[in-house]
C-alpha positions in Angstrom: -12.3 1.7 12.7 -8.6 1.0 13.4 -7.3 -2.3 13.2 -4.0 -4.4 13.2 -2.9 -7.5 12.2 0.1 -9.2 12.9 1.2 -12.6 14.1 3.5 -15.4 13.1 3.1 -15.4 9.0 0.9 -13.1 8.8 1.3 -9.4 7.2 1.2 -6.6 9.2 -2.0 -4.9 8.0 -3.8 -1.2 9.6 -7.3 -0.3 8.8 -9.0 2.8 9.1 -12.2 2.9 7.4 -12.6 2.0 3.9 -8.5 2.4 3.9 -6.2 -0.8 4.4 -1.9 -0.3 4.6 -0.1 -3.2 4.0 3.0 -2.5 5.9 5.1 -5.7 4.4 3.9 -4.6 1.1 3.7 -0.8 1.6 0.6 -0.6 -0.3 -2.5 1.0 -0.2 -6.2 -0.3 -1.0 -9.5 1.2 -0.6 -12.9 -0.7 -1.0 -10.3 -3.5 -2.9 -8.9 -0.9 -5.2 -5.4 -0.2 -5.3 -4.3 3.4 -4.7 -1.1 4.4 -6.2 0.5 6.3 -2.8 4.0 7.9 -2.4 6.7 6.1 0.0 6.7 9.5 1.8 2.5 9.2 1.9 2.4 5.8 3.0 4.4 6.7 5.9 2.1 10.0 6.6 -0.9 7.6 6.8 0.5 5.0 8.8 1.4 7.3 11.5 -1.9 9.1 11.3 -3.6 5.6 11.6 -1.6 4.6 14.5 -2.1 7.5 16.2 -5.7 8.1 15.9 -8.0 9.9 17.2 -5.1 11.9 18.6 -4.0 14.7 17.3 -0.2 14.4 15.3 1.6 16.9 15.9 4.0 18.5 12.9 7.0 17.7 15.0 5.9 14.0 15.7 4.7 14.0 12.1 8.3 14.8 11.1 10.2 12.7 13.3 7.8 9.9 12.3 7.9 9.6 8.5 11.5 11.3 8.2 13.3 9.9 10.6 16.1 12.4 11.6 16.7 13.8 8.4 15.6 17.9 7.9 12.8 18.7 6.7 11.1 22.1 6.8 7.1 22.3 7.9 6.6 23.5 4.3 7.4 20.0 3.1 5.1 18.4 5.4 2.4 20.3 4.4 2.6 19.3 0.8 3.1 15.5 1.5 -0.1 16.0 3.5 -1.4 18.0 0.0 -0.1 14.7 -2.1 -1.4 12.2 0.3 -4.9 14.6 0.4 -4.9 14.1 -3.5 -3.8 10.3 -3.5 -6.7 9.8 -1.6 -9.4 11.3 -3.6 -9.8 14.3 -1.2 -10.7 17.9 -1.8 -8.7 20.5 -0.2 -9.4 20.9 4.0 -11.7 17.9 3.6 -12.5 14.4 3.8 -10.0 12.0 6.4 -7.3 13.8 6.6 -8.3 17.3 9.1 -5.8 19.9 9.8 -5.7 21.2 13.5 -4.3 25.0 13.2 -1.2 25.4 14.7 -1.0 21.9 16.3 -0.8 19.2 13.2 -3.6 16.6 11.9 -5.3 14.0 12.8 -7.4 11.7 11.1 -11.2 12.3 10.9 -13.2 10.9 14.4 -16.4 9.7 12.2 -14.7 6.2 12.5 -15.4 4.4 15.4 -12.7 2.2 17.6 -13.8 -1.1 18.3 -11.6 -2.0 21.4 -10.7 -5.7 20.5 -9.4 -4.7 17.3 -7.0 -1.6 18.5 -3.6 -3.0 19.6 -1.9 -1.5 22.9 1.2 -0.9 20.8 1.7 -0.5 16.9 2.9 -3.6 15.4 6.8 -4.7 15.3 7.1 -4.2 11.9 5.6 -0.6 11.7 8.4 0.4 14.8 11.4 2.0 13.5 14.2 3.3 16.1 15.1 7.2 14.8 18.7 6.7 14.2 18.9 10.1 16.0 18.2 9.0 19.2 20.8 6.5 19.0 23.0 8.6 17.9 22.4 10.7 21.2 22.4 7.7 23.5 25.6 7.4 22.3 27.2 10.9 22.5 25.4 10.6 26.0 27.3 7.9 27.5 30.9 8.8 26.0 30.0 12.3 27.0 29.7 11.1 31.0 32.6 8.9 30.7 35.0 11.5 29.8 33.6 14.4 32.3 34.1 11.4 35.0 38.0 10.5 33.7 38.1 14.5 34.2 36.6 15.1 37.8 39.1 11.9 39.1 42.5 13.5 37.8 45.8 12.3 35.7 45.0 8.7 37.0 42.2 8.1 36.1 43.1 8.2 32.9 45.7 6.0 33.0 43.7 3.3 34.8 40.6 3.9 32.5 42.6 3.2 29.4 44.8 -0.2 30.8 41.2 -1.6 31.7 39.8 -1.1 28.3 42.7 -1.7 26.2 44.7 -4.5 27.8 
């Protein structure tokens, strides 16, 4: 079972099975039990959780929990191995499953129960990559200056008095 909540005072919370993320606190419990889980981890999980029953890919995995920074697929795979060991799991088994050549997904065993799945992940779990901004960006100066170049000379000159007085 997936679950979310979130609301006015409350903490954002995910569940999947015996597994609860508190995404205020970035902790991790299981049956009650604190588990002691890795930033990087936590991250791995909470887009796993939001994303099942679909398969993650390593890309979306990437871009997910590292947020524009590079990182090679090796490192992936052993922050899944951490995450695999944080959780009590033997190697290739339990929650976590790997999908050859495509990425992982969480185990389907759990069932959804549709009230409880929200359309959209909660507020607080949504980060902006800074990459994309970043291109956005470069993207709109980038068609600003190959317009000031297909007008001519005055274009320039009026583009500039406009936007600097």
């Amino acid at each position: 079972m997936k679950s979310a909540e979130h609301g006015a005072g409350a903490a954002c919370t995910l569940r999947f099975a015996d597994l609860e993320l508190d995404l205020e606190r970035r902790t991790v419990r299981r049956a009650g039990g604190l588990l002691r889980v890795a930033s990087t981890s936590f991250e791995l999980l909470r887009v796993l959780i939001e994303r099942h029953p679909h398969v993650v890919t390593h890309r979306e995995l990437m871009d997910g929990v590292w947020a524009g920074r590079c990182v090679t697929p090796d490192t992936l795979t052993q922050r899944v191995r951490l995450l695999r060991k944080a959780l009590g799991e033997a190697e290739g088994g339990g929650q976590i499953v790997s999908v050859h050549g495509q990425g992982y997904r969480l185990a389907a065993s759990c069932a959804h129960t549709a009230a409880a799945v929200p359309s959209a992940p909660p507020p607080c779990a949504r980060r902006a990559p800074l990459r994309v901004i970043a291109y956005a960006v470069l993207a709109v100066w980038g068609a600003v200056l190959v317009s000031l170049v297909a007008w001519g000379p005055h274009a320039y000159k009026h583009f500039f008095k406009h936007l600097f007085g």
